[in-house]
Each structure stands twice: as structure tokens, then as C-alpha cells.
C-alpha positions as CSV (number, residue, x, y, z in Angstrom):
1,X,0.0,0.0,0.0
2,X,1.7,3.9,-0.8
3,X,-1.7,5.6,-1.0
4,X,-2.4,5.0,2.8
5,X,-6.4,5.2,4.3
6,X,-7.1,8.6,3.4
7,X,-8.0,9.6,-0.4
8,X,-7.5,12.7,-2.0
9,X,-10.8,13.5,-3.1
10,X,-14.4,11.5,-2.1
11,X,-16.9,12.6,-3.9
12,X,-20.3,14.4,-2.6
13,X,-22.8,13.7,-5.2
14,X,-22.0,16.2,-8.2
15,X,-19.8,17.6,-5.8
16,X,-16.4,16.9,-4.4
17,X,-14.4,17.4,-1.7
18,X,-10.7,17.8,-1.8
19,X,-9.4,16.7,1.5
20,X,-6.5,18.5,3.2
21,X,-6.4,17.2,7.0
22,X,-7.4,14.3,8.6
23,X,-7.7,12.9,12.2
24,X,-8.6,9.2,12.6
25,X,-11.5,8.8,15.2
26,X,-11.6,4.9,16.0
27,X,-13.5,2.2,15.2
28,X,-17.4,1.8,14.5
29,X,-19.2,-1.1,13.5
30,X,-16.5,-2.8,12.4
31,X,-15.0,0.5,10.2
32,X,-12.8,2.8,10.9
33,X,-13.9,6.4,11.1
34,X,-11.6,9.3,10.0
35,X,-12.4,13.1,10.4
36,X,-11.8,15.1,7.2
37,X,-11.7,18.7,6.5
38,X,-11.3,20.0,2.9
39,X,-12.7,22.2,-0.3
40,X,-15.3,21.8,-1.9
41,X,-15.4,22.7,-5.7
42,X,-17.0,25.9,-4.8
43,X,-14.2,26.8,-2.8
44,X,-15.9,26.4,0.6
45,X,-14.1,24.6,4.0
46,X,-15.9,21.6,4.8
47,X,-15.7,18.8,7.1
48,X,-16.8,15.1,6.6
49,X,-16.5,11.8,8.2
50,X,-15.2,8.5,6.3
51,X,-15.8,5.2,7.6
52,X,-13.1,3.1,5.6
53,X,-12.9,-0.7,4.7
54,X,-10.2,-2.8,3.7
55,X,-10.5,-3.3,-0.1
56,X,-10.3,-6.4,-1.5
57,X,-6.8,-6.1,-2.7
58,X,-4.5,-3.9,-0.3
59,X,-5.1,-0.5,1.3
60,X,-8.7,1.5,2.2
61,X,-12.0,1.5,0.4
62,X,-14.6,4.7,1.8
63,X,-17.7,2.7,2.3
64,X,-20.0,5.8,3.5
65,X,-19.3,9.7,3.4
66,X,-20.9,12.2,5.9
67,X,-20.5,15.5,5.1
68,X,-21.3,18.7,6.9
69,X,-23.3,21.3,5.7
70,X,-21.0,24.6,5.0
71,X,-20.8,26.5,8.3
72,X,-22.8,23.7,10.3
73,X,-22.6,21.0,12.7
74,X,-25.1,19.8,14.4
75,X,-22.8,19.4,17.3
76,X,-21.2,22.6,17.1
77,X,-24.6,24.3,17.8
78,X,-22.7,27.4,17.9
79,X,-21.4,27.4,14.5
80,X,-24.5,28.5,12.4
81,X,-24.3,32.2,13.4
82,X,-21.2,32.6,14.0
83,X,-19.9,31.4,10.2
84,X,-22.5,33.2,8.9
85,X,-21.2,36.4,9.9
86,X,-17.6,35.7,9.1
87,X,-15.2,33.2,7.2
88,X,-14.5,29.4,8.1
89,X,-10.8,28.5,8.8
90,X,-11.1,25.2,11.0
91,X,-13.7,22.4,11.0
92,X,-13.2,19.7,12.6
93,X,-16.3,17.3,12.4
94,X,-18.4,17.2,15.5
95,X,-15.3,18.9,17.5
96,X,-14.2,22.2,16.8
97,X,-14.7,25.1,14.5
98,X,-12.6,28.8,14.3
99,X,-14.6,31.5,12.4
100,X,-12.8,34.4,11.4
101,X,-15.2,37.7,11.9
102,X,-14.4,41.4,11.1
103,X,-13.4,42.1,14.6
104,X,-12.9,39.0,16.3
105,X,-11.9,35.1,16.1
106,X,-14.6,32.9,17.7
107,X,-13.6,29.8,18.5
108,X,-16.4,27.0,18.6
109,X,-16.8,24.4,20.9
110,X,-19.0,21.7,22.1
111,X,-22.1,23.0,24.3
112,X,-20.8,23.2,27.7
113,X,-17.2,23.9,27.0
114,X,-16.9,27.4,26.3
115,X,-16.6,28.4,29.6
116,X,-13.5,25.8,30.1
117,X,-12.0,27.1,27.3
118,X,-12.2,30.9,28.5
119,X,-10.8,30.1,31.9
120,X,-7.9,28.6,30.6
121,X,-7.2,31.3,27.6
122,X,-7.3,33.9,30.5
123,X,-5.1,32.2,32.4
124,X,-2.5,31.9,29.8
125,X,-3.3,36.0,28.7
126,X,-2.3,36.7,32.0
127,X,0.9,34.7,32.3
128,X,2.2,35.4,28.6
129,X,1.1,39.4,29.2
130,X,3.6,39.0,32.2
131,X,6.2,37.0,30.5
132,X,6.5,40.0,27.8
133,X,4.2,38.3,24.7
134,X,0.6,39.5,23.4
135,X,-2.0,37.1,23.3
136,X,-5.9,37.9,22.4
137,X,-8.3,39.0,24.9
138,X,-11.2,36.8,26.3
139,X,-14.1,38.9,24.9
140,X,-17.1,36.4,25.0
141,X,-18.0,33.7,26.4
142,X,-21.2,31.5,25.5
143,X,-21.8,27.3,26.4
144,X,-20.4,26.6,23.1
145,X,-18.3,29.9,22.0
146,X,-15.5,31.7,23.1
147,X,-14.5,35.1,21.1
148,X,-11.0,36.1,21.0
149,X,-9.8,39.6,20.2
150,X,-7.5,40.6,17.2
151,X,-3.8,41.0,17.6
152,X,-1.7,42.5,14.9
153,X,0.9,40.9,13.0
154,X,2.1,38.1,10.9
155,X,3.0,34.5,12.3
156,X,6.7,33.8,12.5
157,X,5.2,30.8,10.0
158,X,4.8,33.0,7.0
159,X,7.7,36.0,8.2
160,X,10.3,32.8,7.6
161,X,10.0,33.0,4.0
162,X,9.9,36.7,3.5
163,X,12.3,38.1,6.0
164,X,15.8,39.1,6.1
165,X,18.4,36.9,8.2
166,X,18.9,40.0,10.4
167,X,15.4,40.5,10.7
168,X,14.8,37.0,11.5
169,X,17.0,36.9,13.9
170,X,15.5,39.6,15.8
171,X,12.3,38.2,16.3
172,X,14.0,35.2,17.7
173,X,16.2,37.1,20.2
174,X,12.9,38.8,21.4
175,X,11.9,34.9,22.3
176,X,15.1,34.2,23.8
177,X,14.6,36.9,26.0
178,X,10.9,36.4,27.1
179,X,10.2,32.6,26.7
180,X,12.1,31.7,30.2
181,X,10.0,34.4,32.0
182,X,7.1,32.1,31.2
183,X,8.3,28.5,30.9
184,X,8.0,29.3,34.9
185,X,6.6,26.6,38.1
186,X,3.1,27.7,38.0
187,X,3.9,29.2,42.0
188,X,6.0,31.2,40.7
189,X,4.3,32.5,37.5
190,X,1.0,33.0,39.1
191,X,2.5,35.2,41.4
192,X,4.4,37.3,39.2
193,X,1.6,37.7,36.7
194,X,-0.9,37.8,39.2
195,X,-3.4,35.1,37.8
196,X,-6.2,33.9,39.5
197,X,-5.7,29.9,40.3
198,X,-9.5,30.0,40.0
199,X,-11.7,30.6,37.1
200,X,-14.8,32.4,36.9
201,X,-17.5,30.7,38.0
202,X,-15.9,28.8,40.0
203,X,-14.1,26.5,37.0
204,X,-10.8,25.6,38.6
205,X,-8.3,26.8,36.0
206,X,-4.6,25.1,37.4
207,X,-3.5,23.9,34.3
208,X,-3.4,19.8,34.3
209,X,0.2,18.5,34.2
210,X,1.3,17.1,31.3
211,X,4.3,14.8,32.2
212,X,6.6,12.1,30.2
213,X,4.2,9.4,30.6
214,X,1.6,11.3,28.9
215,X,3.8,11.9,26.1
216,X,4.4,8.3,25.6
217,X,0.4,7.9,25.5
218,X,0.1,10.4,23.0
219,X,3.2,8.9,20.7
220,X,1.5,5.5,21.6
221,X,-1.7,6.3,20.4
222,X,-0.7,8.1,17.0
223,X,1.5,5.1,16.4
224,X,-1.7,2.0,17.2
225,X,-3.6,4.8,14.7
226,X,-0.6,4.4,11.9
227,X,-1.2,0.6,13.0
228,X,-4.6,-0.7,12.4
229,X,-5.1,1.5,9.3
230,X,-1.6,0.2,7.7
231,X,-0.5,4.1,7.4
232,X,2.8,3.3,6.4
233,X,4.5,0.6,4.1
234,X,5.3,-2.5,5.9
235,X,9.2,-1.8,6.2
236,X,8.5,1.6,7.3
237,X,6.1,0.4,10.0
238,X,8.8,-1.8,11.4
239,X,10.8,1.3,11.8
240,X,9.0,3.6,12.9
241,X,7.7,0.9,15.7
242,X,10.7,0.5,16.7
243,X,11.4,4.1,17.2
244,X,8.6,4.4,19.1
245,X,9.2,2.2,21.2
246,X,12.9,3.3,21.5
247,X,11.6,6.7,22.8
248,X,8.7,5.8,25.1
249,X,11.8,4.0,27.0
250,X,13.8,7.3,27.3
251,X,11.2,9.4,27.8
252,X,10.1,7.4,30.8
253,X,14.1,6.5,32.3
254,X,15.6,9.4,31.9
255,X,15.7,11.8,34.6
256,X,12.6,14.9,33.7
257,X,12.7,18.1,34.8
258,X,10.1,19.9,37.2
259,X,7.1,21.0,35.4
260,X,7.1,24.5,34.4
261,X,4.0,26.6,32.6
262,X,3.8,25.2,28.9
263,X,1.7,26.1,25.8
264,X,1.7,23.0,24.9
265,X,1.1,23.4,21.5
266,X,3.5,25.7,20.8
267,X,4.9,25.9,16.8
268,X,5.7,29.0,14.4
269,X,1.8,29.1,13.2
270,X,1.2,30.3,17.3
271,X,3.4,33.4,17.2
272,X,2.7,36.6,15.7
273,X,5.2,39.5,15.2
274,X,4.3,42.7,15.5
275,X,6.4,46.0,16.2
276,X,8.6,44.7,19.2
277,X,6.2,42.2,20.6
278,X,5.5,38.4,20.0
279,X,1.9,37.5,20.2
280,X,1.4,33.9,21.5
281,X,-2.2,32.2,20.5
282,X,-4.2,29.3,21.6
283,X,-3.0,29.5,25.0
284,X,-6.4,28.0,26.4
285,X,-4.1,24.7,26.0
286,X,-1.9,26.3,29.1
287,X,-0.6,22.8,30.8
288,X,2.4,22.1,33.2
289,X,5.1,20.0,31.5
290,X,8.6,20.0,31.5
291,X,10.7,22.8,29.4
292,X,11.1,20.5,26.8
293,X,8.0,19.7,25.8
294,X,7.6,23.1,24.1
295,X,10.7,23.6,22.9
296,X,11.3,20.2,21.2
297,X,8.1,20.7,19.6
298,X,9.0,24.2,18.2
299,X,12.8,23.3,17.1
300,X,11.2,20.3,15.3
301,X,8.7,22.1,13.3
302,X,11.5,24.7,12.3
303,X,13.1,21.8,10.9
304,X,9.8,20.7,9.1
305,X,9.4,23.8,7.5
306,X,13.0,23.5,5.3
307,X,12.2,20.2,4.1
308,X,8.6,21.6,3.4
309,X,10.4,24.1,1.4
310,X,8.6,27.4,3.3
311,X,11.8,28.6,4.9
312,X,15.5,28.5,3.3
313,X,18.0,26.4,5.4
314,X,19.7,29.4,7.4
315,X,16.7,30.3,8.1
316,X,15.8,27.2,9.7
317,X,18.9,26.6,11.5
318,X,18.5,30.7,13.0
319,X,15.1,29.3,14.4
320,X,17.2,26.1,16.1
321,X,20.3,27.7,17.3
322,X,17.9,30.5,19.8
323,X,15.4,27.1,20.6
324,X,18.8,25.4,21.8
325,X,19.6,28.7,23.5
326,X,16.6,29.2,25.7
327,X,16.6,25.2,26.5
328,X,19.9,25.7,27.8
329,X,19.0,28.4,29.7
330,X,16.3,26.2,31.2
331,X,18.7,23.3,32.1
332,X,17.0,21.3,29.6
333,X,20.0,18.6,29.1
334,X,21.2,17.4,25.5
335,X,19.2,14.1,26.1
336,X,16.2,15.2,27.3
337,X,16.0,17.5,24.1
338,X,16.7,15.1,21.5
339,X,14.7,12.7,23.3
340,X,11.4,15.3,23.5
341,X,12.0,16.2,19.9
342,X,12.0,12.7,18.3
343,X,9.0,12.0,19.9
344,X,7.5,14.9,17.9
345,X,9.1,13.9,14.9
346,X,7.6,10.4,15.8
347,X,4.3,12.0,16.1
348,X,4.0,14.1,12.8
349,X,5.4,11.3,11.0
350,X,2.3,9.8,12.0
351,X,-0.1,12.7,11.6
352,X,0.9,13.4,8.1
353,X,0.9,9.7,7.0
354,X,-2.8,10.6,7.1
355,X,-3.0,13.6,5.1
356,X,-2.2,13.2,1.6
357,X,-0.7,16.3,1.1
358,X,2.4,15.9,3.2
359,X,1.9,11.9,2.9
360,X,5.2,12.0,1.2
361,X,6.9,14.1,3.8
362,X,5.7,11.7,6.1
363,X,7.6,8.8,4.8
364,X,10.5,10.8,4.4
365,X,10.6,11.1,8.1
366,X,9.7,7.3,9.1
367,X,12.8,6.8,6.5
368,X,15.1,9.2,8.2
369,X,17.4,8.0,11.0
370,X,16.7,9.7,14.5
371,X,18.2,13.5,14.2
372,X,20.8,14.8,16.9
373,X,19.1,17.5,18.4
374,X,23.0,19.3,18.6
375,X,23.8,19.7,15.0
């Protein structure tokens, strides 16, 4: 199989959907279910659900296609008005939705969740505003919607392939400078900042830790996904099992570091330059993990973006070299980084198997031999 479980196109009728990300869900009635967000040939975002076979012969038949209607989900209650007064950037089927509106992003949940969701963007505002970064203000808050204000600027994502080196490398010395100031025990960044530990309404809003042993359940659970629905050429597999397995060991023996404030989620489409200031966004994901974590995750997706072509080599290698600088100033040891960021390059090697336009990026990356995270 080289095509792997997720088609380029499935056809809606006379229409058709040309699929761009992909999540697998699980199993359901004996098929797997994968969430699917694309265009349709009108231009629209859309999301869908396949339920996949195996076909007779090797790899993935879609044996039923549901799509949503454009701007709705019967889940996302929420959705409906806010799309219609604004332009769709993320569906995810029956999870999530961001509408983009003239002066505000509202991010749509299931009911019941906004309010979580505020709590825990507020909490991060207030901890990046301290640490030196922007991030959007928490503007309102409904059982299934959260609206985020504006902030100014371009993500260090598409400044990479525009900017000088000398520009460039500004904008990284400004994280050099403020990242430690977060990356902070949670004691001692809620008292600086001055952050509530409690929410509104009584919604307790200490960040959940996120430790080594969730990692490996993360890596674990991307790779039984990459299993099941044969993902990855047999020899690949074998590799990249392997690998896996190889990590979840370290990650686990090694000796971690005390949990610090984390993003979580942090990679070059989260930061937006502007003036002097770095904006950080999605910080409702605010978690207590090691230094690591974060900074594995970034260094890792500066490498992705030279073999994705976006940013030239120096460019890339600018982004590393002030990663490495901060994580040394953390006392994040040369193991513990190389270890954090294979896992990540474990884990989009598995994410991207599943998305056919980086399919072949992905195999690139099962190919590859672990990285030294010291070049």
C-alpha cells in the first residue's frame, strides 16, 4: 500500500471534496472512522466523516461519506451564526470550528465547553502578558463559543520565508529573551503575573500537568492509529515501531525536569510579530510539563518547515540555534531534548501519514534515522 487510508478527493454527489487534514477517530461497526476537513469545488471549507474498509486487494475503500453542511454541525450548535457572519478557517467534524469575523476570532466548541475554554485562555493571557508576549483578549463567552480579540501581526510561520536573516533573527532574540520568563513553576508565574488559580464561575483553571508518561500515551496512540489502518509501508512500520518504542523508554528512564508553565502546542503558526512584541495564540491549552515539551516541539517544526520548502536552510537553522539557546537556559539537558523532539518527529510522521498532502513528507521522516538534536 503507498496511497495509505485517506483519499485525495471522495466525492459528494456532483460535488467533491478535496481533502486537506485528517484525524482518525476509531472504530465503528467494524470501520474505521476518519475526520476530514477540505474544499469543496466551490471553494468552501468543509468537514466530513469517512468510515473506511479494507478493499479487497490492499489499502482503504470509503464505504459511507458524511458531510457537513457549510458552516454547520449539528454538534457545534454554535457554528451556524457565528460562520454566517464571518469566514470558516477550521472544522473539525463534530469537534471544533474557528470563524474568522471582522473584529474578532470565535472559536467554537461543544455546548458546555466554552466556559473551560475561556478560563484557561485567561489564564494563559495573563501569564504570557507578564512574561512580555501578546496574546488575544477573552471577549465572550457562550456554552459553546468563546470570542478572541485581534492581535496585529504576521506568524513567525509565513515571516520565515519573507524576512531578512537579520530581521529573522531579531524576532528570535525577542523569544530568547521572554520565553524563560514564562516557561516558569506555576507558584512562581501566578504570582508574578498575578493570575487567579481559580476561574470564573468557580471552574478551577490550574493547568493539568502534562508529564513524560503522557507523552508516551500520545506517541502511543498516533502510532496504534498508523497501525490498524496500515498508514505506512510495511518496512516503514517496522521502523518507525521500533522508534517508538525506543523513545517511550527514554522518555520514561531518563531523569525529567520539574514541570514548568507550557503552551503546549507551541509551533511557528502560534506566534505573531508585530512592532517589538510576540503575540502567542491558543494559549487556552496552558498545561504544566517539562521545558522541553515546548521547545522540542518548536525546534522540530522549524526543521519541518525547510524540508517543506517554506523557509530557506539558514533560516531554519536561525530558528534552532535561539530554541537550543533558551533550552539551555532552562537546564534542559542534550538528552532530554533530543529525546522530547524525536517523539514529535515520531508523532508528525504519524499525523501526516494521514494527510495526503504531506503523505510524502511523512515517509521521508519514518525513512530518516533519529536527528541529533545538537547539530
Amino acid at each position: 500500500m503507498t496511497s495509505g487510508p485517506v483519499p485525495e478527493q471522495v466525492q459528494l454527489g456532483e460535488d467533491r471534496l478535496t481533502i486537506d487534514r485528517a484525524w482518525p477517530r476509531g472504530r465503528r461497526d467494524g470501520l474505521e472512522v476518519i475526520l476530514v476537513e477540505g474544499r469543496d469545488l466551490a471553494g468552501r471549507l468543509r468537514a466530513a466523516r469517512l468510515w473506511v474498509r479494507p478493499a479487497s486487494g490492499l489499502g482503504w475503500q470509503v464505504s459511507k461519506v458524511q458531510v457537513a453542511p457549510a458552516g454547520m454541525d449539528v454538534k457545534l450548535p454554535d457554528l451556524a451564526g457565528a460562520s454566517a457572519e464571518g469566514t470558516l478557517l477550521v472544522h473539525r467534524y463534530g469537534r471544533r470550528a474557528v470563524v474568522r469575523r471582522a473584529a474578532d476570532f470565535v472559536k467554537i466548541v461543544r455546548t458546555g465547553e466554552g466556559p473551560v475554554v475561556a478560563a484557561a485562555a485567561q489564564q494563559g493571557r495573563d501569564l504570557a502578558l507578564h512574561a512580555g508576549f501578546d496574546a488575544p483578549t477573552v471577549d465572550g463567552v457562550r456554552s459553546g463559543s468563546v470570542s478572541f480579540g485581534v492581535l496585529p501581526g504576521r506568524s513567525l510561520h509565513e515571516l520565515g520565508g519573507v524576512l531578512t536573516r537579520s530581521e529573522w533573527g531579531r524576532w528570535w532574540g525577542i523569544f530568547t529573551d521572554h520565553w524563560p520568563r514564562l516557561a516558569r513553576p506555576l507558584a512562581e508565574a501566578g504570582a508574578r503575573s498575578g493570575a487567579s488559580t481559580v476561574a470564573p464561575s468557580g471552574i478551577g483553571s490550574t493547568p493539568a500537568p502534562h508529564t513524560a508518561h503522557d507523552e508516551v500515551a500520545v506517541l502511543r496512540r498516533w502510532q496504534e492509529w498508523v497501525t490498524r489502518l496500515e498508514a505506512l509501508p510495511a518496512d516503514l512500520h517496522g521502523t518507525l515501531l521500533r522508534r517508538v518504542e525506543d523513545v517511550a523508554a527514554d522518555l520514561v528512564s531518563q531523569p525529567a525536569q520539574d514541570l514548568v508553565v507550557s503552551h503546549r502546542d507551541l509551533h511557528d503558526k502560534q506566534m505573531l510579530a508585530e512592532g517589538n512584541r510576540l503575540g502567542l495564540l491558543d494559549f487556552d491549552t496552558v498545561a504544566l510539563a517539562e521545558p522541553a515539551l515546548d521547545l522540542a516541539n518548536l525546534w522540530v517544526h522549524a526543521r519541518l518547515r525547510a524540508d517543506q520548502g517554506l523557509w530557506s536552510q539558514r533560516h531554519s537553522e536561525i530558528a534552532q540555534q535561539s530554541i537550543r539557546e533558551v533550552a539551555d537556559s532552562l537546564g534542559v539537558s542534550d538528552e532530554r531534548f533530543a529525546t522530547y523532539a524525536e517523539a514529535t518527529r515520531l508523532r508528525l510522521a504519524c499525523l501526516y501519514a494521514f494527510r495526503p498532502r504531506h503523505r510524502a513528507l511523512a515517509l521521508s521522516w519514518a525513512a530518516t534515522p533519529p536527528v541529533a538534536a545538537i547539530d
